[in-house]
C-alpha positions as CSV (number, residue, x, y, z in Angstrom):
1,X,-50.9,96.1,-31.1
2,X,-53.5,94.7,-33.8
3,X,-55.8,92.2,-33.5
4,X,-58.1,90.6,-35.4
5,X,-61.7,88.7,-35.0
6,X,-62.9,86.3,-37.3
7,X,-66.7,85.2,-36.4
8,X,-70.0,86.3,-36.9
9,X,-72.4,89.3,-35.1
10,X,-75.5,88.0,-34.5
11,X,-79.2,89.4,-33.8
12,X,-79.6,88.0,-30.1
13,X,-83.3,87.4,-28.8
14,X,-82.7,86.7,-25.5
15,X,-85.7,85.4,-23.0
16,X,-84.2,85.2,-19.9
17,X,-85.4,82.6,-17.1
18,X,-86.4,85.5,-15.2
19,X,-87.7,88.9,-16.7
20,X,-88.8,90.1,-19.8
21,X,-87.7,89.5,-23.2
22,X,-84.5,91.3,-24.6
23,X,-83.0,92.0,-28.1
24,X,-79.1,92.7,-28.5
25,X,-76.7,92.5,-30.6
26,X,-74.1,89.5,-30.1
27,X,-71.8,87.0,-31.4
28,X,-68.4,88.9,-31.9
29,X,-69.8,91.9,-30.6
30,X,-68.3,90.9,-27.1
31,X,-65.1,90.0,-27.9
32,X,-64.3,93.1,-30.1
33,X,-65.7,95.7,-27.7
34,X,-63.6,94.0,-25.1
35,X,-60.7,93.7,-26.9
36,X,-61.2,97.7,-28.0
37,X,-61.4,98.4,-24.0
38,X,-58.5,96.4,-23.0
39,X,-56.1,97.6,-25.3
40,X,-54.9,100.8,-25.6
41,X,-56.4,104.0,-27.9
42,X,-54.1,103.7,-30.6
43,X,-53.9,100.2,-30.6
44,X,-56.3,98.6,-33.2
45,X,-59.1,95.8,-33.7
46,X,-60.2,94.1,-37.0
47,X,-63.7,92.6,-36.9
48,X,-63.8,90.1,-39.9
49,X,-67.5,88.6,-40.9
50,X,-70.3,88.9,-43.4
51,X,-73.1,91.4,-42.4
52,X,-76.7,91.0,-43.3
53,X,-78.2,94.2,-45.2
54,X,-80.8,94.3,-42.3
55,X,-77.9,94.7,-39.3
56,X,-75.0,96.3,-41.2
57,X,-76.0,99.8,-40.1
58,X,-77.1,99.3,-36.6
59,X,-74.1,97.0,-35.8
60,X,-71.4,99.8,-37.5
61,X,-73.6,102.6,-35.5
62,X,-73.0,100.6,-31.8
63,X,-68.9,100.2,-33.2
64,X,-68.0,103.3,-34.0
65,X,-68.4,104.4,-30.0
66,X,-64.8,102.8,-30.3
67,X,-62.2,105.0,-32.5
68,X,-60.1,102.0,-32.1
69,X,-62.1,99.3,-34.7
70,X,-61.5,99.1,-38.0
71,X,-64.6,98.6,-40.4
72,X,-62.3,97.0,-43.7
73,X,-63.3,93.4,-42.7
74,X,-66.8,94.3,-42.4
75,X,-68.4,93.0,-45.8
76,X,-72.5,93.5,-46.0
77,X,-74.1,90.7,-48.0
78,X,-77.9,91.0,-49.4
79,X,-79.8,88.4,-47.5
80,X,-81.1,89.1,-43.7
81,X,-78.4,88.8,-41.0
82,X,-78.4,85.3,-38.7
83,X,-80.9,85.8,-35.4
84,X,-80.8,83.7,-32.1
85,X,-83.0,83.2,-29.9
86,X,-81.5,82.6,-26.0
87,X,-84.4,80.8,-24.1
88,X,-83.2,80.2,-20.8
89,X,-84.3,76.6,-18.9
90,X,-82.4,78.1,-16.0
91,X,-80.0,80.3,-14.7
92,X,-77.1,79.1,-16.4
93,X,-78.9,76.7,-19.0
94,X,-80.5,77.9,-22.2
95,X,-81.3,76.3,-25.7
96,X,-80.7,78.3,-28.5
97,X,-82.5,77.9,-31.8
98,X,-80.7,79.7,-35.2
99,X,-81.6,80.7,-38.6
100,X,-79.2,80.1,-41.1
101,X,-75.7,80.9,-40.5
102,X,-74.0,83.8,-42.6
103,X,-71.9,82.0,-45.7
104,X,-68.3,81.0,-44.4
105,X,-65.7,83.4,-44.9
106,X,-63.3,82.4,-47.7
107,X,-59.2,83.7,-48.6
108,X,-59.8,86.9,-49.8
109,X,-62.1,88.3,-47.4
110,X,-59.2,87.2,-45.0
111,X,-56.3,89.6,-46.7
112,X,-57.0,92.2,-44.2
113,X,-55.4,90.7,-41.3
114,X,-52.2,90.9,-42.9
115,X,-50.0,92.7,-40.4
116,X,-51.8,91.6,-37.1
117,X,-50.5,90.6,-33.6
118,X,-53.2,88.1,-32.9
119,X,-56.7,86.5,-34.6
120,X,-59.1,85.5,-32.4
121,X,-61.1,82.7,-34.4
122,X,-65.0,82.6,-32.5
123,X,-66.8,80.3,-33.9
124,X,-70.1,81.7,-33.1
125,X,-72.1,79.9,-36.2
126,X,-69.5,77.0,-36.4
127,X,-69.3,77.9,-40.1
128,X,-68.1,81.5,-39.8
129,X,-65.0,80.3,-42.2
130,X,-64.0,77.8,-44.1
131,X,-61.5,75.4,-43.1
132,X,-58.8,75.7,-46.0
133,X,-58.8,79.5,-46.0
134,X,-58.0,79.3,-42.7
135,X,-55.4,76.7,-43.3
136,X,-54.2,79.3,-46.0
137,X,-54.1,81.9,-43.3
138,X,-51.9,79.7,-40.8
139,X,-49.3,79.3,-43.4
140,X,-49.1,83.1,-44.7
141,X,-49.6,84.9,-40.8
142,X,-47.0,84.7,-38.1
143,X,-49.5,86.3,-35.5
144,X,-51.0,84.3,-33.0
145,X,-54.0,82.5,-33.7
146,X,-56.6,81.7,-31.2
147,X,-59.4,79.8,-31.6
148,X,-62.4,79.7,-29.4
149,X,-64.0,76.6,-30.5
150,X,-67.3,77.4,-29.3
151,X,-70.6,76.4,-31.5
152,X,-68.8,74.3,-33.9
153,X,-68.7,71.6,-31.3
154,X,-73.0,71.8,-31.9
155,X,-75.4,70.8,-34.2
156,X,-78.3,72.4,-36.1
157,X,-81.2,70.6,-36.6
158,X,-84.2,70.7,-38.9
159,X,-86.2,73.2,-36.5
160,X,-83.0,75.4,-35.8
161,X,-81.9,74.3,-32.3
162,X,-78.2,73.7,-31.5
163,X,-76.9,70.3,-29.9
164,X,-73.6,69.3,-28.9
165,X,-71.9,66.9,-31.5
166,X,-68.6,66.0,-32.2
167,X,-67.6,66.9,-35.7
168,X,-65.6,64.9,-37.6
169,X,-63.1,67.2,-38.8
170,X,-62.4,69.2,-35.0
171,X,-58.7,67.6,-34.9
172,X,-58.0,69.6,-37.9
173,X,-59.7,72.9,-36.7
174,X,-57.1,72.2,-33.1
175,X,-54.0,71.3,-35.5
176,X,-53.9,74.9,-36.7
177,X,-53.9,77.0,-34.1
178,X,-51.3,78.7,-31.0
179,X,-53.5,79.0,-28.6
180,X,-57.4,76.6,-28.0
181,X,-60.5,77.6,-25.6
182,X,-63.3,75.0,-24.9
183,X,-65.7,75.6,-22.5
184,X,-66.6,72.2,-20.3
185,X,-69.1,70.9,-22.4
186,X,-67.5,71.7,-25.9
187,X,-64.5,69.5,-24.0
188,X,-66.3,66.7,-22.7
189,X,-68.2,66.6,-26.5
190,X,-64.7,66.1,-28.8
191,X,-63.4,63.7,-25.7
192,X,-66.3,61.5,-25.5
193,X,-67.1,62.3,-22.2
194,X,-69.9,61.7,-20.4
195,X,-71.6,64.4,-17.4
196,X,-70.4,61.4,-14.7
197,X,-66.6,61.9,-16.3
198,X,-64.1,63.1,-13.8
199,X,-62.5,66.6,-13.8
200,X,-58.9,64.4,-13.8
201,X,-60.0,62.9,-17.2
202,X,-61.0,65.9,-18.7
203,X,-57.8,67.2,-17.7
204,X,-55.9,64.5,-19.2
205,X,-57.7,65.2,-22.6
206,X,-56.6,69.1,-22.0
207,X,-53.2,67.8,-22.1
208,X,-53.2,65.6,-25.1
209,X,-54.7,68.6,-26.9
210,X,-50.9,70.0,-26.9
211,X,-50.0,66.9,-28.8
212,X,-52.4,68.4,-31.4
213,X,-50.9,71.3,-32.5
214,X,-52.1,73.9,-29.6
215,X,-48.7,75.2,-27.3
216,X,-51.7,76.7,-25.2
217,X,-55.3,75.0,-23.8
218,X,-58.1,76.4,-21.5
219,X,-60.7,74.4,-20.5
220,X,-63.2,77.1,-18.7
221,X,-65.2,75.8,-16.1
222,X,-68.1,78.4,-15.4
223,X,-68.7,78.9,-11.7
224,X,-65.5,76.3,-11.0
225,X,-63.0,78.7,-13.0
226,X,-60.5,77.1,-15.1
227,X,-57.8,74.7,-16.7
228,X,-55.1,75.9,-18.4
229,X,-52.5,73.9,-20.0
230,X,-49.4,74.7,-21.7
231,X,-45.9,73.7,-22.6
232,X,-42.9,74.8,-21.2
233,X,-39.8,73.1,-22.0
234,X,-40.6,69.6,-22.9
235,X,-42.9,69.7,-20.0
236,X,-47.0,69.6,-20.0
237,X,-47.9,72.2,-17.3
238,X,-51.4,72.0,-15.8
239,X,-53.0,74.6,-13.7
240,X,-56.3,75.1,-12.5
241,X,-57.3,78.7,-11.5
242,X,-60.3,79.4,-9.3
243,X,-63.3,81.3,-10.4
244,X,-63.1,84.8,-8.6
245,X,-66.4,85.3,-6.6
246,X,-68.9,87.9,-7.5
247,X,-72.0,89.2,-5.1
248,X,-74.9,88.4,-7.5
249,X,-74.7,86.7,-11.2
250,X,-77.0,89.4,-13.5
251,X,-75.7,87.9,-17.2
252,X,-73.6,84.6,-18.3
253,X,-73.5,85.6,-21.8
254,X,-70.3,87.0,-23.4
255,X,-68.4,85.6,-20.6
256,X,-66.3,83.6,-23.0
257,X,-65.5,86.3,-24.7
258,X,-64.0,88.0,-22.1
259,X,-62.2,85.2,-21.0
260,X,-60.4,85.1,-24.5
261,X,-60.0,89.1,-25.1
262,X,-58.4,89.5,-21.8
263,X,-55.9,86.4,-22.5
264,X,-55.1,87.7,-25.9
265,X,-54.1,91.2,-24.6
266,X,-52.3,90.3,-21.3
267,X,-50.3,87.7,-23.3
268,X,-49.3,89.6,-26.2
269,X,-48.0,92.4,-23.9
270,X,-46.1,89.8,-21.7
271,X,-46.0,86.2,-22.7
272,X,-46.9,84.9,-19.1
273,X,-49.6,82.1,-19.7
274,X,-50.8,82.2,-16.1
275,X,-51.0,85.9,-15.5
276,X,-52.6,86.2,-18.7
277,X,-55.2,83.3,-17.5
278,X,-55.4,85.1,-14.2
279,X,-56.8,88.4,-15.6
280,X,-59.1,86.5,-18.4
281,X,-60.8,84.6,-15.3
282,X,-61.0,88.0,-13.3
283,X,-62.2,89.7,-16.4
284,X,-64.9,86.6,-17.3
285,X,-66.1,86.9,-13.4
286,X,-67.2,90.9,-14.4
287,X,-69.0,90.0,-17.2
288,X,-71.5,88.4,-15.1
289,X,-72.2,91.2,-13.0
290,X,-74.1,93.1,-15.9
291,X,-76.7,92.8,-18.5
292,X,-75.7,92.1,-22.3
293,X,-72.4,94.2,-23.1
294,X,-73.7,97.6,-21.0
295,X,-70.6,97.5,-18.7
296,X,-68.1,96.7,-21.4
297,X,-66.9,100.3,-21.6
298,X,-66.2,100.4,-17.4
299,X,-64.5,96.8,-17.2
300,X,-60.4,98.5,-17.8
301,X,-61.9,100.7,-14.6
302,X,-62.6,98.2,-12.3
303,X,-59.8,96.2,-12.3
């Protein structure tokens, strides 16, 4: 099995709403040292980005405790790698303020996911590549393509902070790919929906996503688990999956990531949308039981 990640790593500053301040890497970081957990040793993952001169060597240090990634995709660039900063407003509610995004990634620096199972698209900047070459890559690649729609459904502005917009080309991004994730808010954003919006509405959205292009839809929904939508037949099947319970929340961040890395893996082995949800929720739920990505390299163990 090969998969492949097209995104960006970032330089996370992360001020939590309790505790002192933290500095990690993230961005893709999650969902390739998932994936390189999940999947099995000779099995193989190809991060795909532009690395900042400042971050290439520390971020190629922390990935080569996995034999399992490839470093082809990895292309270092001159200026100073894209920083966050996570200030939390509460447990589960942060801002985050960005420098400028890495440059999009374009055709050629795509050519190494020839031969892959599956590319998880994370739109961590929500420029990480440009639209036609990935356009160009739909047409050449018969692997599955998942997107993760993530921070192109937000705004910069002036001073850096992110804001949830609507862009005006997202039906294109959705047209293109097998298999979509939007978290609530990123859903309720392209829909036009409001906080006061039912779950049934948002749900009727998740369905005319398939229309779209999509055969598969989550809609992840924190604390309240997940919708997953998918086509089977002629048929629109909805399901909604519960989140799994954990004793005590430590870390929210990189739970999308999981959620996606353990969908891509279960459903590549086995083609069963729900299982595959099943595990991605279970698999999401762990995340938050640890700080940053430290219990990445346990999470095959305890499940």
């Amino acid at each position: 099995m090969k998969i492949g990640v097209v995104g960006t790593f970032i330089r996370d500053r992360i001020f939590p709403w309790q505790g002192e301040e933290v500095a990690s890497i993230g961005g893709i970081f999650f969902t390739v040292s998932y994936l390189a957990n999940l999947m099995q040793p000779d099995d193989e993952v190809y991060p795909v980005c532009f690395l900042g001169s400042d971050f290439y060597e520390e971020v190629v240090g922390r990935l080569a405790a996995y034999p399992n990634v490839r470093f082809d995709g990895l292309k270092k660039v001159a200026h100073r790698n894209t920083q966050v900063k996570l200030i939390y407003t509460g447990p589960q509610e942060r801002e985050e303020v960005t420098t400028a995004p890495m440059p999009p990634l374009g055709e050629e620096e795509l050519e190494v996911l020839d031969g892959v199972d599956a590319i998880v698209v994370n739109l961590i900047t929500g420029s990480d590549v440009a639209l036609p070459a990935l356009n160009r890559l739909r047409e050449k690649t018969p692997a599955l393509l998942y997107l993760d729609f993530h921070s192109h459904a937000l705004g910069i502005s002036a001073e850096g902070k992110r804001f949830y917009r609507r862009p005006t080309d997202w039906q294109e991004w959705v047209r293109l790919v097998d298999v979509l994730q939007l978290n609530e808010m990123e859903a309720r954003t392209l829909a036009g929906l409001g906080l006061d919006a039912s779950v049934e509405r948002l749900a009727g959205f998740g369905k005319s996503l398939l229309g779209m292009g999509p055969k598969i839809c989550h809609i992840t929904l924190a604390e309240r688990g997940s919708m997953l939508f998918y086509r089977h037949s002629d048929d629109v099947q909805v399901h909604r999956f519960p989140a799994h319970e954990v004793a005590r929340v430590v870390d929210i961040i990189g739970c999308g990531d999981a959620f996606a890395s353990a969908f891509v893996v279960s459903y590549l082995k086995d083609r069963d949308e729900i299982a595959a949800t099943e595990l991605a929720n279970k698999v999401a739920a762990l995340n938050c039981t640890f700080l940053g990505s430290s219990g990445i390299p346990e999470i095959k163990s305890r499940l």
